[in-house]
Structures are given as C-alpha cells and as structure tokens.
C-alpha positions in Angstrom: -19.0 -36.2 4.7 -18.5 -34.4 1.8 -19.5 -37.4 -0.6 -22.6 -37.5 1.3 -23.8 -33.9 1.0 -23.1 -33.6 -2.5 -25.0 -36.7 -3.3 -28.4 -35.4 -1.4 -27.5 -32.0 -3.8 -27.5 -34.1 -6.7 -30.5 -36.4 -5.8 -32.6 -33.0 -5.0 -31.1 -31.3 -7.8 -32.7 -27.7 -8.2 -30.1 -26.3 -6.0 -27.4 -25.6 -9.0 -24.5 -25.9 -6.9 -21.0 -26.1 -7.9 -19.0 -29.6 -6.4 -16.1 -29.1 -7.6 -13.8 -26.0 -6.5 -13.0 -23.5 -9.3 -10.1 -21.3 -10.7 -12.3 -18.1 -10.1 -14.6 -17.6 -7.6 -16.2 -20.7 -6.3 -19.9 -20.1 -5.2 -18.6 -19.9 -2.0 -18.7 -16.1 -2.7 -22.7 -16.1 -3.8 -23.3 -16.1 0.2 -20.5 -14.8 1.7 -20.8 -11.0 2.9 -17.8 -9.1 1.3 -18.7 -6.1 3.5 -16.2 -6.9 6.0 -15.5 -5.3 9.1 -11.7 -5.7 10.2 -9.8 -4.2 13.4 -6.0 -3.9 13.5 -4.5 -6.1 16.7 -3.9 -2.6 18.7 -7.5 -2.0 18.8 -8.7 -2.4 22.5 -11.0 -5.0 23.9 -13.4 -3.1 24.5 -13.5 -1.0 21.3 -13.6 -4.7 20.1 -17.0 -5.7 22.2 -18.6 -2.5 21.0 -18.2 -3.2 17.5 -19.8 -6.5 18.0 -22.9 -5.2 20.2 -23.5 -2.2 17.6 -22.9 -4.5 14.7 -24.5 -7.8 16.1 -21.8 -9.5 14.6 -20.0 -12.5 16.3 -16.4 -12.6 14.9 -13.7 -9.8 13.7 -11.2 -10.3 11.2 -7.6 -8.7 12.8 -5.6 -7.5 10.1 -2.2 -5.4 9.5 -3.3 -1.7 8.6 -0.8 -1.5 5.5 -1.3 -5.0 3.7 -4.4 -6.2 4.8 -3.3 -9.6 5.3 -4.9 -11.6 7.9 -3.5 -12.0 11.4 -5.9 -13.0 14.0 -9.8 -12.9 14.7 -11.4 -12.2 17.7 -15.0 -14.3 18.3 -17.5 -13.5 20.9 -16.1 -16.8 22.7 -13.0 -15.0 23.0 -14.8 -11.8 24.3 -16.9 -13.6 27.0 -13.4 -15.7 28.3 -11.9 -12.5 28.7 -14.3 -11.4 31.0 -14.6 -14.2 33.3 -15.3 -17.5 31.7 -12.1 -18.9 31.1 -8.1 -18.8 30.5 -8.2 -15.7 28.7 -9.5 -14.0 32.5 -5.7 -14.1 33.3 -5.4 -10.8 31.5 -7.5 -9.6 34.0 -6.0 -10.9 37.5 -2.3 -11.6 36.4 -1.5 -8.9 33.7 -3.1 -6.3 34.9 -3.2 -7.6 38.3 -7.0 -7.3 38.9 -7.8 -3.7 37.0 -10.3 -4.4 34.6 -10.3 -1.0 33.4 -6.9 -1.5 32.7 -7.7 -4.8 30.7 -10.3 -4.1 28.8 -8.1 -1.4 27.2 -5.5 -3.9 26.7 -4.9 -4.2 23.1 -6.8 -7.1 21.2 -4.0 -8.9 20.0 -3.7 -10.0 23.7 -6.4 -12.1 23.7 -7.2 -12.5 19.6 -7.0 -16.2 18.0 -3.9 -17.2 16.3 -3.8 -19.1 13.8 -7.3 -18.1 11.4 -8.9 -21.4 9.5 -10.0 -19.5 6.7 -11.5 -20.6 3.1 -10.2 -19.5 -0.2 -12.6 -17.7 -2.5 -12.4 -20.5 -5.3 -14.1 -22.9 -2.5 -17.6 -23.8 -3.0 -20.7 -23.8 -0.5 -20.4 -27.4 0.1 -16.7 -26.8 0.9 -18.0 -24.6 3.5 -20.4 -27.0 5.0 -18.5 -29.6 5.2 -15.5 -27.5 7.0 -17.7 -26.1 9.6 -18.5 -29.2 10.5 -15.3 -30.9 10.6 -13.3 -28.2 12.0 -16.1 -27.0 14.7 -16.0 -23.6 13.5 -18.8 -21.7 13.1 -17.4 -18.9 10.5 -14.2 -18.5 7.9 -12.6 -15.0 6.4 -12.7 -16.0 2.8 -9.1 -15.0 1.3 -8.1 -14.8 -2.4 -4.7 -15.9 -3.5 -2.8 -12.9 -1.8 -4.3 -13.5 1.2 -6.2 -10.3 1.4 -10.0 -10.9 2.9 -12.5 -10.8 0.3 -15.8 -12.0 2.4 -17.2 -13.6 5.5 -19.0 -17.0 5.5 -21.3 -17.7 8.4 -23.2 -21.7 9.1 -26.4 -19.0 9.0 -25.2 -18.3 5.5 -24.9 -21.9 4.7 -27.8 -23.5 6.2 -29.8 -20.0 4.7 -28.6 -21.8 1.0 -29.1 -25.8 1.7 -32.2 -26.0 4.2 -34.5 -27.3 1.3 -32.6 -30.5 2.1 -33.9 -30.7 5.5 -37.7 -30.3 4.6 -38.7 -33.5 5.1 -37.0 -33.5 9.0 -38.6 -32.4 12.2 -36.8 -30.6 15.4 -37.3 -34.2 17.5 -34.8 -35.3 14.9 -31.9 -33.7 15.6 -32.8 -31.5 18.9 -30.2 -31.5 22.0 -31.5 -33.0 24.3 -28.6 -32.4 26.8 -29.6 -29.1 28.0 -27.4 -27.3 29.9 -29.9 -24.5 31.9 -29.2 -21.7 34.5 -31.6 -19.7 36.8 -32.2 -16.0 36.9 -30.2 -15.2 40.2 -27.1 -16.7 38.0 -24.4 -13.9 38.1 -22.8 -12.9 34.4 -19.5 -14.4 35.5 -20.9 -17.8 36.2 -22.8 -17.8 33.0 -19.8 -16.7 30.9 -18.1 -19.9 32.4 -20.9 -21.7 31.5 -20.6 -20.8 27.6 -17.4 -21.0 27.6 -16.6 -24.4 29.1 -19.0 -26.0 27.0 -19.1 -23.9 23.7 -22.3 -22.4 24.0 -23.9 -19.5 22.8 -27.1 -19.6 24.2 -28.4 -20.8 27.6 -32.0 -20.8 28.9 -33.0 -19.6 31.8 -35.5 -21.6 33.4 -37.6 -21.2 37.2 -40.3 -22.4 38.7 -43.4 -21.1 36.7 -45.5 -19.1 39.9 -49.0 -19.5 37.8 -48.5 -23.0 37.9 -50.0 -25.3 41.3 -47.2 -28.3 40.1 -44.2 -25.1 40.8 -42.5 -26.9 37.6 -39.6 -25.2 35.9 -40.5 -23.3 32.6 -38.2 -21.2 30.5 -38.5 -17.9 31.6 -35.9 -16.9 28.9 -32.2 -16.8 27.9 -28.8 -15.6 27.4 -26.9 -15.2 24.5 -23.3 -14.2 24.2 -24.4 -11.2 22.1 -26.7 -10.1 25.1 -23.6 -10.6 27.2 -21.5 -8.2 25.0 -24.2 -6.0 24.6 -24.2 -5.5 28.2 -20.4 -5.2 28.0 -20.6 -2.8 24.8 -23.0 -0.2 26.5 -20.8 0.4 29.2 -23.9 -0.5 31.8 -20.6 -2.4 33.6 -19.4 0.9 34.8 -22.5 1.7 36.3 -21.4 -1.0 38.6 -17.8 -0.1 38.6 -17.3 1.0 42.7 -13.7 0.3 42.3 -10.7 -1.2 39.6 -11.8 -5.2 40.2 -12.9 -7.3 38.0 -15.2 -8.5 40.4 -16.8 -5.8 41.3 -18.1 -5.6 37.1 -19.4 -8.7 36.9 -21.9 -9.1 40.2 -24.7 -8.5 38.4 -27.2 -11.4 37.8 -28.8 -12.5 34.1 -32.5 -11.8 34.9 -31.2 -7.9 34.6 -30.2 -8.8 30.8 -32.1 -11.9 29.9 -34.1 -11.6 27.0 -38.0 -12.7 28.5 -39.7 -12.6 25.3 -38.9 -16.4 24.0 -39.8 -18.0 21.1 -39.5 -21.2 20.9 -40.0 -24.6 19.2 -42.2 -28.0 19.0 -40.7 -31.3 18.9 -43.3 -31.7 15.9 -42.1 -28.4 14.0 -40.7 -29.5 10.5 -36.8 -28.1 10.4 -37.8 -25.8 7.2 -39.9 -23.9 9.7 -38.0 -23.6 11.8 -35.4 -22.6 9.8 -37.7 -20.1 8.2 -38.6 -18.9 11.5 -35.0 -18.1 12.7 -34.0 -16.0 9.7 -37.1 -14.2 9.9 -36.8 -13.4 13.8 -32.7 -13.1 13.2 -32.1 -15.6 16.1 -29.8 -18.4 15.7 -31.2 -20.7 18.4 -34.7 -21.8 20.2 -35.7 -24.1 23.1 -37.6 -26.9 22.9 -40.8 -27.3 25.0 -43.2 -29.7 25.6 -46.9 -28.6 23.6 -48.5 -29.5 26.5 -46.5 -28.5 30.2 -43.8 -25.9 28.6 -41.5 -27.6 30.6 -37.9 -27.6 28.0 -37.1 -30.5 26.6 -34.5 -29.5 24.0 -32.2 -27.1 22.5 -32.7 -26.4 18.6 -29.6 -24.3 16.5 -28.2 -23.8 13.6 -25.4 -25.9 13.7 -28.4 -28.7 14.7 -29.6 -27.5 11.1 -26.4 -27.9 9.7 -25.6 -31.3 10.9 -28.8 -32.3 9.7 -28.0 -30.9 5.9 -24.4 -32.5 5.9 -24.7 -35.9 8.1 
C-alpha cells in the first residue's frame, strides 16, 4: 500500500513529498496541528463532551499532568458508547447502577482508550496515509522521542495534502453504496447504537418526501456524532432529566437535532470537488442522490477520499 501511494506521488510529482522517514521532523509535522488540546484521565465525561462540542473536535489526547506523556484518548466513538450505543453503557446501568448524572461525572479514564496508536514526528505524510488506512484509525497524537505530544494528524489533514491525486476520479467511483439510513422519529439512543455498531459518524435521515405524489423517501437530513455531543455538551439532556435514569436522557428523537440543511453530492461530481467542497463547508461527509428523484443512493467521506488517494 505504501509502494503504491508513493509511486502515484512520484508519477504526479509536484507534490515534494518526503518517502522516506527522517532524523528530524518528517513532513508529517507540515499538516499536523501542534495546538493540542489534552485532558488529564480524572477529567469527567462530561467536561470531556463539552470540550469536544465547543471545540468541534473529535478526539482528546489523555495525558499525566506532570510529564505529559501520553496515556489514553478519548474519541467521540467513545463518547456516544458511553451514552447508549454500546459496551461502554455499562458505566451507566452497572457502575453507577442506572444514575447518569452520576456517570457522566465519572472520571474519563473510565471509559478513555487504552493503548494510543500514535505516529512519531520523524514520520512522513504518506506514513500517515498509509496507517490510517491500515489500522482503521481516523487520527494519531504525533509524539517525539520522549513521548511527549507534539501535534495531531487528522485523514482531513491528509486527504487536505494529497487530493490532487484524485482529480481525475468521480464520487460513483468510490461512493458507499451500502447506506445504513434512520427516520426522524429515531430516538438518540437507537441512533448512537447505530454509529457505534457499525463505525459511523454520520447517518442520513431520510422520509417520505410529502411534496412528492410517488411518497418516495428523500433525505430530509442527518446526524453526526458531533451533533450528538453537541446535544450532550449543551446540557439540553437535563432539560429532559425528570429523574437519575439514563433512560429518561435519552427519549428524545433525532428530528429535534438533525441538521435539515443538507448538502449533498452527484454521482457525476469529480472527487477534487467534492473534496474542495467539504473543506470549504467544514463537513467531513455528504450523501449521494440521484440528479433526477433525490432519492439517496450513496454515502461520500473522507475516508472514501482517502482510500481513493492510497488504493
């Protein structure tokens, strides 16, 4: 894989890309953000999901206080299975024996990922492409030799650097066409599941389109993990908080947080666009619809954008 992407470097060659890692920094560290934001593991949960709404940031470095070395990181994933989409819900019903305002004090080493894939700062940006792929991970700490955390490197940052070597592509190419949808009377628990069990960030929300005579399906709009947190983050949860279960929290449905305003892609659209397009808006995924019924057809990301540049 690696071999692959550094020969279409090479055969496009205006990119001036280092392929070989380096005894100082690699140019890993021309696109990683240094600025990094890091908890320490007794920060709570929900201090945690605040600092990701506020920050629109998916993933927190958890380091000791005193020598800043790495110990953890907390994702949105991790977040969102906390709150009802998978193992990590135990907190909830078995630790804390169903307070939730209990658990989402809990400290976030309780529910923080152990251990971090991380990428050294002499690594290169086809280093990081080539990881993200392999390992399924969408972001690394960068670490120097002390193991200290000098940046953050993000597939956005990555495909951001390489998507000249997609121009040539269109979103038909490499699309989802899978598409795993919910409708706007789905609770947040169920969708939360829904990411969760099958590693999703994004789901559209689709209904029957009342303009239309046919009653087909159209997107009406979707759910992102962020929106999810944000939801989370702004306390509107205790709004809804009649007593200490978890339950109680999460019976709210996704048209009440859903963003409506959707933009989204052609099967036709060449991937640079698109690309372009998703950097510009600061959104990390589209759906697919058909030019001429806007029924949804596919999914478009940038880890589809990714896959594209490295396979």
């Amino acid at each position: 894989m690696r071999n692959r992407i550094i020969n279409k470097v090479n055969s496009y060659g205006k990119l001036d890309l280092q392929t070989n890692p380096s005894n100082n920094d690699g140019d890993i560290m021309d696109i990683a953000f240094k600025d990094v934001i890091t908890v320490s593991q007794s920060s709570s949960i929900i201090e945690i999901a605040n600092i990701m709404s506020e920050k629109n940031i998916r993933r927190i470095p958890v380091t000791d206080p005193g020598s800043g070395k790495l110990l953890g990181i907390v994702t949105s994933m991790d977040i969102l299975d906390f709150f009802g989409g998978g193992k990590k819900y135990n907190l909830i019903t078995q630790t804390h024996k169903g307070n939730f305002l209990s658990a989402i004090n809990a400290p976030i080493k309780e529910i923080m990922t152990t251990p971090v894939k991380t990428m050294k700062n002499t690594d290169t940006i086809i280093d990081a492409a080539t990881l993200m792929l392999e390992d399924d991970v969408g972001g690394f700490p960068i670490v120097n030799s002390e193991d200290e955390i000098v940046g953050m490197v993000t597939e956005g940052d990555v495909v951001n650097k390489l998507d000249k070597l997609i121009v040539n592509l269109e979103v038909q190419d490499v699309m989802a066409t899978d598409i795993i949808s919910t409708t706007p009377g789905t609770r947040i628990e169920g969708i939360t599941k829904i990411m969760v069990r099958n590693s999703l960030r994004r789901i559209p929300i689709v209904g029957e389109d009342v303009e239309s005579q046919s009653n087909e399906e159209k997107v009406q709009g979707y759910v992102t993990a962020s929106d999810v947190l944000e939801y989370i983050g702004k306390h509107k949860l205790f709004t809804k908080l009649f007593s200490n279960e978890g339950e109680d929290v999460v019976d709210t449905t996704i048209d009440q947080l859903m963003i409506t305003d959707v933009i989204s892609a052609s099967k036709y659209d060449k991937l640079s666009d698109i690309s372009d397009l998703m950097f510009e808006q600061n959104i990390r995924g589209l759906p697919v619809v058909d030019e001429d019924t806007g029924k949804l057809i596919g999914m478009i990301t940038i880890r589809d954008l990714l896959r594209a540049i490295v396979e």
